[in-house]
C-alpha positions in Angstrom: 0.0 0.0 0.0 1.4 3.7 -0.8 -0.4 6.7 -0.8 0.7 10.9 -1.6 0.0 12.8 1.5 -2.1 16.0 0.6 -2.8 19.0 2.1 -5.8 20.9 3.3 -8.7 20.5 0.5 -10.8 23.6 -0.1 -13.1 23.2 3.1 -9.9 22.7 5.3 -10.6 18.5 5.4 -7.0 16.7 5.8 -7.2 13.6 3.9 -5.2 11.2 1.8 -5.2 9.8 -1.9 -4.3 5.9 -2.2 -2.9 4.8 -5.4 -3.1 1.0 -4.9 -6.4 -0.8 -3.5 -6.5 -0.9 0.4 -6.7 -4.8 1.7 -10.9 -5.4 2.7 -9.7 -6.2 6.3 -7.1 -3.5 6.6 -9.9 -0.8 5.2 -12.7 -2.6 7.7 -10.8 -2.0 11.0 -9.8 1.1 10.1 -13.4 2.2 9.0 -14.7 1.0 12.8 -12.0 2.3 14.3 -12.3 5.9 12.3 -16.4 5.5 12.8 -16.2 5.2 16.3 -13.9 7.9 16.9 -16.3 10.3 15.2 -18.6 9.1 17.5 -16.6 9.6 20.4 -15.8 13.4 19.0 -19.7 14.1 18.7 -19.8 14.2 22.4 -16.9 17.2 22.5 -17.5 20.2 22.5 -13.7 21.3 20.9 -13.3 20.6 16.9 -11.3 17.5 15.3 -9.0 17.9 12.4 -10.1 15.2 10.2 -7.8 12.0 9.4 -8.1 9.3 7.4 -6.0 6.4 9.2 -6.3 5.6 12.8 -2.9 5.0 13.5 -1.6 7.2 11.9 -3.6 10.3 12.4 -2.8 13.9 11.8 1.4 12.7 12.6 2.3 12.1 9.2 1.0 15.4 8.0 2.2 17.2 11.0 5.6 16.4 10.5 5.5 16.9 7.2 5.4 20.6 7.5 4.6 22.0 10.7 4.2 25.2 9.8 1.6 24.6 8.0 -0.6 22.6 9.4 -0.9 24.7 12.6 -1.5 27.7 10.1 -4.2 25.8 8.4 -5.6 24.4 11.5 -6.1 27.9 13.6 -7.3 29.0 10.4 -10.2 27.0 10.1 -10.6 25.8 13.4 -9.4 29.0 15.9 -6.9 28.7 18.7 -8.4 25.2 19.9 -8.9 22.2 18.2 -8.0 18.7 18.8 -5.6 16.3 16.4 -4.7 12.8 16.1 -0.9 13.6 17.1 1.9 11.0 18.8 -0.5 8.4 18.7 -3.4 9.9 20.1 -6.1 12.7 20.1 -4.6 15.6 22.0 -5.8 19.1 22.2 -4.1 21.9 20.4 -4.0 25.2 22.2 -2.4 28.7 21.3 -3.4 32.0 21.9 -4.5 33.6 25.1 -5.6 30.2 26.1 -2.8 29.0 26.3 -2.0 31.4 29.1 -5.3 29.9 30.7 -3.9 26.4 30.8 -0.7 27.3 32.2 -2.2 29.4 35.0 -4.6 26.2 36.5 -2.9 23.6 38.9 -5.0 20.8 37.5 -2.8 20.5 34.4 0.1 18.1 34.9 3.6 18.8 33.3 5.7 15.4 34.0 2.9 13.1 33.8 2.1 14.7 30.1 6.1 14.6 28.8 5.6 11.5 29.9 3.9 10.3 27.3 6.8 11.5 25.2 10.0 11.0 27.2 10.1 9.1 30.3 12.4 10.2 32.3 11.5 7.9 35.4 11.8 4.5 32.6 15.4 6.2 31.9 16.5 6.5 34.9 14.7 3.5 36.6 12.9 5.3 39.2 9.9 3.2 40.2 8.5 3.6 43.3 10.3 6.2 44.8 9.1 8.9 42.8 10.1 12.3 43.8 7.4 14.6 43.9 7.5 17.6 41.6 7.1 20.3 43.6 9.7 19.0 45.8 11.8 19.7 42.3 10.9 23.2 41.9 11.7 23.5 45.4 15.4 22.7 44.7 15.5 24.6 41.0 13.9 27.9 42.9 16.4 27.4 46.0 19.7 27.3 42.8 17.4 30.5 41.6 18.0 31.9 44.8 21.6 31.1 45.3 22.3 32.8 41.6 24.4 35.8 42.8 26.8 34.1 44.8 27.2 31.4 42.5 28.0 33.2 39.4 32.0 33.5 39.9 32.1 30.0 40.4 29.6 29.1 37.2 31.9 31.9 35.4 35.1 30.1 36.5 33.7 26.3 35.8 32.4 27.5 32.5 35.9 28.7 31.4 37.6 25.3 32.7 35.2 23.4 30.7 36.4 25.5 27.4 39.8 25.0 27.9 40.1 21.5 29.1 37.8 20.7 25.7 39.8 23.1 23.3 43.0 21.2 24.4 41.9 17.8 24.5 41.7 18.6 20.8 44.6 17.3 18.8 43.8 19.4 15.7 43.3 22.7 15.2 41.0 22.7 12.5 37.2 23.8 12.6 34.9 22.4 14.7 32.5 19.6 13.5 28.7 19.7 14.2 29.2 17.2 17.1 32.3 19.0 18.0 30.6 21.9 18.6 28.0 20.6 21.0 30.4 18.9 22.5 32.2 22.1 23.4 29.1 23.5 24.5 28.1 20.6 26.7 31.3 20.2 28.5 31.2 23.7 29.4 27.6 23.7 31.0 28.7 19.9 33.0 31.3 21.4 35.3 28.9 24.1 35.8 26.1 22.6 36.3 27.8 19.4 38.5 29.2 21.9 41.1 25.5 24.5 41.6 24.3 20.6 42.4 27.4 19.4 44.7 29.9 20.4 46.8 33.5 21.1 44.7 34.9 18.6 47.4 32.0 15.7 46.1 33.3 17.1 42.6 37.1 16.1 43.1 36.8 13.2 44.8 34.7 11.9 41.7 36.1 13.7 38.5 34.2 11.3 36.7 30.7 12.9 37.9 31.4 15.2 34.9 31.5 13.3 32.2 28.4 11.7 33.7 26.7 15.3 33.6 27.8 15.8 29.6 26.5 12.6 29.0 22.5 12.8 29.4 22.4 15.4 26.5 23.5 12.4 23.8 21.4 10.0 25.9 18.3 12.3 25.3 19.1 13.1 21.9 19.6 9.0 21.0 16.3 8.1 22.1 14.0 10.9 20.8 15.6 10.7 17.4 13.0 7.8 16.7 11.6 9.6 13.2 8.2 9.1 12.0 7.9 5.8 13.8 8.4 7.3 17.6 5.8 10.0 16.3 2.9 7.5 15.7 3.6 5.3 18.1 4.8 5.9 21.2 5.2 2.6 22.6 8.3 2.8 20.2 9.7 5.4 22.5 8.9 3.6 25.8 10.8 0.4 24.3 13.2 2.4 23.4 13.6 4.3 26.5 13.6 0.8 28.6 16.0 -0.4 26.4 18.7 2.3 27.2 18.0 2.0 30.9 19.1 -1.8 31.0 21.5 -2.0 27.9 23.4 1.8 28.0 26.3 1.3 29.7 26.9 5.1 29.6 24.0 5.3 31.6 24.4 2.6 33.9 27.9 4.8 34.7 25.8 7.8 35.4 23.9 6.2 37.6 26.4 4.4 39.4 28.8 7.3 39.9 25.7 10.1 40.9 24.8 7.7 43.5 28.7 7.0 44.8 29.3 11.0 45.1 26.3 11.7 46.9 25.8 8.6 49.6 28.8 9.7 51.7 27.4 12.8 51.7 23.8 11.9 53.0 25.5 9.2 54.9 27.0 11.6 57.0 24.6 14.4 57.8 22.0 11.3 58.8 24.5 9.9 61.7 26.3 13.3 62.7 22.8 15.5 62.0 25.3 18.1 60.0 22.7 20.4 57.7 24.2 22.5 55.4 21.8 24.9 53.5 21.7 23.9 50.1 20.7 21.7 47.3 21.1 17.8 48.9 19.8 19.3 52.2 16.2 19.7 50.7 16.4 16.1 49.4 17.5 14.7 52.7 14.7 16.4 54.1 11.9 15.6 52.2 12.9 11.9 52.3 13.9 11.8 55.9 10.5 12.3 57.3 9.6 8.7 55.8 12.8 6.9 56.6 16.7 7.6 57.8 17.6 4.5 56.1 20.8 5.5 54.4 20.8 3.7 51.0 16.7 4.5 50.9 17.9 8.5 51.4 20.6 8.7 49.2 18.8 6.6 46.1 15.7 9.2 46.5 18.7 12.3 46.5 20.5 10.6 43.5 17.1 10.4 41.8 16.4 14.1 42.5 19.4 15.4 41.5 19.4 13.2 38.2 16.1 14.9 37.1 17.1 18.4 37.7 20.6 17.3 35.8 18.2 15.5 32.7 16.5 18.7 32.7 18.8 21.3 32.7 21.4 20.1 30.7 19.5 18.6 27.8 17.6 22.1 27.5 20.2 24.3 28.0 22.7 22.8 26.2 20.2 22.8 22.7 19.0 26.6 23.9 22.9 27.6 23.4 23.1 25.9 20.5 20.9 27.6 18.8 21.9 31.0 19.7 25.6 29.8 19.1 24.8 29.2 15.6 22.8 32.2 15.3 26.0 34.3 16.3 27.9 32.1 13.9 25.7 32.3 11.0 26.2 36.1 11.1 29.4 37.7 12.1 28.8 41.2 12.7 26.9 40.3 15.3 29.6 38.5 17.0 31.6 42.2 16.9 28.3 43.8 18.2 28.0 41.9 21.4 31.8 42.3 21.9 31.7 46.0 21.8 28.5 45.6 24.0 31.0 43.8 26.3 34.0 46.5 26.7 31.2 49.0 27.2 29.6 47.3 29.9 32.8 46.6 31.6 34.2 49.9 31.5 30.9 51.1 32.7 31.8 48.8 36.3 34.8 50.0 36.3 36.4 47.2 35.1 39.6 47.1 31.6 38.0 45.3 28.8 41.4 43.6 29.1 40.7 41.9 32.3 41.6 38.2 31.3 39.9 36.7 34.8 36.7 35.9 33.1 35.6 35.2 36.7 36.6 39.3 37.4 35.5 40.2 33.8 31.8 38.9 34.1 30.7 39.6 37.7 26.6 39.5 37.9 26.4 43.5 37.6 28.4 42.9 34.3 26.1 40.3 33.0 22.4 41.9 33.8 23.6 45.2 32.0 24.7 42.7 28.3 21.4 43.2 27.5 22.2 42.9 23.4 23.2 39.2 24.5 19.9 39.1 26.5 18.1 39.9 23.6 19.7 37.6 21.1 19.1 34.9 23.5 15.7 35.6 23.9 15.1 36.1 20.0 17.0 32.7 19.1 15.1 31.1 21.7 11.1 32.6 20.2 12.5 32.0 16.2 13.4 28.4 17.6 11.0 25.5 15.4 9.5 24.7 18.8 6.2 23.9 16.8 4.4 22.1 19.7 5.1 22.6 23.5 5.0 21.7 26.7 2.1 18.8 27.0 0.3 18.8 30.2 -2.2 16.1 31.1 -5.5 17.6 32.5 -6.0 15.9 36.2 -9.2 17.7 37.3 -12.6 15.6 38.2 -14.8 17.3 36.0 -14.8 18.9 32.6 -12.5 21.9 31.9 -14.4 25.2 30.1 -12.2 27.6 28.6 -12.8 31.0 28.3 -14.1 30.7 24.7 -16.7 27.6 25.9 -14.7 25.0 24.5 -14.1 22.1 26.9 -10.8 19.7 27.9 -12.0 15.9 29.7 -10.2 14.3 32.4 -7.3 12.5 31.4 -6.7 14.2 28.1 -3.7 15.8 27.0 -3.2 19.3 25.9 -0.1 20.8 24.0 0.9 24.1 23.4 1.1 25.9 20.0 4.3 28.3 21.0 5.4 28.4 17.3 1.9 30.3 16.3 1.9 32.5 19.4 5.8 33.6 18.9 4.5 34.5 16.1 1.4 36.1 16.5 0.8 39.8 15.7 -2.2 40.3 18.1 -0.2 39.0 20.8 3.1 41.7 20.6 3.4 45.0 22.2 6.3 47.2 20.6 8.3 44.3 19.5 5.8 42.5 17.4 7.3 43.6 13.6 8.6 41.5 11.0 8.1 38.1 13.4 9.1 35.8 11.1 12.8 37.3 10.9 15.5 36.9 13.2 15.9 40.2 14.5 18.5 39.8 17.5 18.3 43.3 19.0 14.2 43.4 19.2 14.0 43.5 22.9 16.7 45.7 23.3 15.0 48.7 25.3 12.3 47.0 27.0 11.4 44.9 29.8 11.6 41.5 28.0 14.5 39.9 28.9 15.6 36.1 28.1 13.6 35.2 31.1 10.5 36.7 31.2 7.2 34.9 30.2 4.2 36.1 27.9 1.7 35.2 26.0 4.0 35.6 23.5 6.9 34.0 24.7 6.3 30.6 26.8 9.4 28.8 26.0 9.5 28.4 29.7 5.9 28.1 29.9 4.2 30.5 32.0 2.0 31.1 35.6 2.3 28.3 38.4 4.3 25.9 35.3 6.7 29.0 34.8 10.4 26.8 34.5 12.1 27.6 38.1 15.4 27.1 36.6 15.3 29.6 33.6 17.4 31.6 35.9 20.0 29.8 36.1 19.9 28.3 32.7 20.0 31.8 30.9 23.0 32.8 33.4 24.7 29.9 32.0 24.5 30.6 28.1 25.1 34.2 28.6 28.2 33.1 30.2 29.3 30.6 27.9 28.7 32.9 25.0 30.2 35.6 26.7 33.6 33.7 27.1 33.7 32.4 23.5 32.9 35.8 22.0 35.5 37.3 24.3 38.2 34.6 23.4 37.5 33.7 19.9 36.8 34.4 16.3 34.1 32.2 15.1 34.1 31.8 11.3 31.8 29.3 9.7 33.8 26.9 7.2 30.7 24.9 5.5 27.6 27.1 5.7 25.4 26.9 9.0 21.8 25.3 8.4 18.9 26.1 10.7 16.8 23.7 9.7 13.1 23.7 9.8 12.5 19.7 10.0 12.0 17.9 11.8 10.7 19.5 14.9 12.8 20.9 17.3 16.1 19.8 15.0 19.5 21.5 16.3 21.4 23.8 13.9 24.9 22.6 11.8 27.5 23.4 10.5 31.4 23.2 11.1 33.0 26.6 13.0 36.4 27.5 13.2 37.2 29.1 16.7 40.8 31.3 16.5 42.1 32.6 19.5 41.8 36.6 19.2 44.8 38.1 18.9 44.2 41.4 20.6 41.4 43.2 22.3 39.9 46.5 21.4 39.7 48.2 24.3 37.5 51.2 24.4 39.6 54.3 24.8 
């Protein structure tokens, strides 16, 4: 069987043309299967896109061309309708609803990316589930802690550089994977030591690579294609797969859970409490049970989430703006002007070579053309469909427009269409569908501040805790790369715009800079 996938007939129908005759018990099921979920639809209240095959859905066309099919589908439907997507009928959301969803407890983040990637299958937490708010809890408390951790994020980010730039034998341009490799070994030291204790850090060097590692874990099993977007049982096997086969991350877990046992071991017995990160862990396990290994598993598992999470996203949120720097140069000159300004603004020589003294957290809020840039790379992202959240409440769910979402259904979040939605801007909304780096450059909207317009961290009591911290870190890595290299692109840099959510490319030669213009 074969069949051309069209597009949106006349009256907006999705649909399909066969070229070869359809087996009578293939076309049966499918008939009874597509009759009785037009049956099922006549008892909602919120539009269905059309689709021909059950299994298949509204996927195929979806990934086909995004773009496209979200245009055609507000178009003819408005901001909410529901579509045969990943396997099953999920709602579709954009607009000023989407701000409704994301403001209502009842919607549940983890149990809806769940469906997608699951984290807990990974990572082979079964029982001993931490709670999510206890998660927020530890990303607001590293929120918190921002200011007096940035010299030593500054100083980890720059170790991470140089330890990566000389590994290298060759001095050539960097490769595609090269790149995100640079990128990723900058954010692990990071990232491992706003987690843990240096101490914890030197005693197991090899907690590092275990950090860099999730971000090629992630990336290996969502890289499933057409097949993972139909069916997500593809995903799951896929995902349970890794957690008993992948030796790399059998050695995360193995080494996470090493570092941080002696650690819980010893405030249990001595009843040390130190105010940070592992403390709230301890804590919220300790009222059950002061059983070491028990403690420290449910710590390990904590601390692996908030790693899973921040260094996946963050390291694919610097991508992109790295690429977008690379892709065009003067931009790259810009933000290093920006830079000598700002710092002889503080007080401080543009040929300070202490990045740790050169980008102090006064020095940082006040880059506000890297702000912008971050922010801009992060809306003009092909983040099509975002954030699904599966709706938990007892009792139907009425929007503000009448429509309704059931219990147990699962709603995802249009951000391409509002990003890039007129009626939804202020004084930035011009020319959205151009990369304009400076836009938000004399405003209030900086990198981490959520709108209608802007929910790449989502928004209201689902607002990402960490988005702090993960914005300090890019503006930090770029910041050092920018002040110590050239970057000149030596095959041309592709943004692509499939599949979904794909990375930028493209090989980049980093040259030391030979000399600094310092501001006279």
């Amino acid at each position: 069987m074969s069949w051309n996938l069209l597009r949106f007939g006349e009256n907006g129908v999705l649909y399909f043309r066969e070229h070869r005759k359809v087996g009578i018990l293939t076309g049966a099921v499918g008939l009874l299967l597509l009759v009785k979920a037009l049956r099922g639809s006549k008892k909602h209240t919120t539009p269905l896109v059309p689709y021909t095959w059950p299994i298949i859905g509204s996927s195929a066309m979806f990934s086909q061309d995004p773009e496209f099919f979200l245009k055609q589908c507000v178009q003819q439907y408005g901001p909410m309708f529901r579509a045969h997507i990943g396997g099953s009928i999920k709602t579709v959301i954009s607009g000023k609803l989407s701000v409704e969803i994301l403001h209502t407890s009842d919607f549940n983040f983890p149990k809806g990316i769940q469906e997608v990637f699951d984290l807990q299958l990974l990572l082979g937490i079964k029982d001993d589930v931490p709670e999510r708010e206890l998660i927020r809890k530890i990303a607001s408390k590293l929120t918190l802690r921002l200011p007096e951790l940035t010299s030593s994020i500054v100083k980890n980010i720059e170790i991470g550089q140089t330890r990566f730039m000389e590994s290298r034998l060759e001095k050539a341009a960097l490769s595609s994977n090269e790149v995100r490799g640079l990128l990723i070994h900058m954010l692990a030291l990071s990232s491992a030591c706003a987690f843990l204790d240096r101490d914890t850090i030197n005693k197991h060097p090899d907690i590092i690579e275990a950090f860099a590692y999730v971000v090629p874990a992630i990336a290996k099993i969502l890289s499933t294609g057409l097949m993972g977007a139909v069916i997500p049982a593809y995903n799951t096997f896929r995902t349970w797969l890794a957690n008993k086969t992948d030796t790399g991350m059998k050695n995360h877990k193995r080494v996470l859970y090493r570092a941080i046992r002696p650690i819980v071991e010893r405030r249990l017995l001595s009843g040390e409490r130190i105010d940070d990160l592992v403390q709230l862990a301890i804590d919220a396990k300790a009222k059950d049970t002061t059983d070491v290994e028990i403690v420290a598993q449910h710590v390990a598992s904590c601390i692996s989430i908030l790693i899973f999470a921040s260094m996946h996203t963050t390291s694919s949120s610097a991508t992109v703006t790295f690429y977008n720097l690379v892709k065009n140069p003067w931009l790259v000159e810009e933000l290093l002007l920006e830079q000598q300004e700002v710092l002889k603004k503080h007080g401080i020589s543009p040929d300070e070579q202490d990045p740790a003294r050169r980008f102090t957290a006064p020095v940082l809020k006040d880059l506000v053309k890297l702000d912008s840039t971050i922010r801009e790379s992060l809306r003009t992202r092909k983040f099509y469909l975002q954030h699904p959240h599966r709706y938990e409440g007892k009792s139907d769910y009425v929007l503000s427009n009448g429509l309704t979402i059931k219990p147990g259904e699962t709603v995802l979040l249009a951000n391409w269409i509002n990003h890039h939605d007129p009626t939804l801007a202020d004084t930035e909304g011009h020319n959205l569908d151009e990369f304009r780096p400076f836009r938000f450059v004399g405003t209030d909207l900086t990198a981490t501040r959520v709108k209608a317009n802007f929910l790449v961290f989502a928004s209201g009591q689902h607002t990402c805790p960490g988005r702090f911290f993960a914005v300090q870190q890019i503006k930090i890595l770029l910041s050092i790369l920018i002040f110590r290299y050239t970057l000149t692109p030596t095959t041309p840099v592709v943004i692509p715009q499939l599949p979904a959510h794909a990375l930028p490319y493209g090989d980049v030669l980093l040259e030391k800079r030979k000399e600094l213009y310092s501001i006279e």
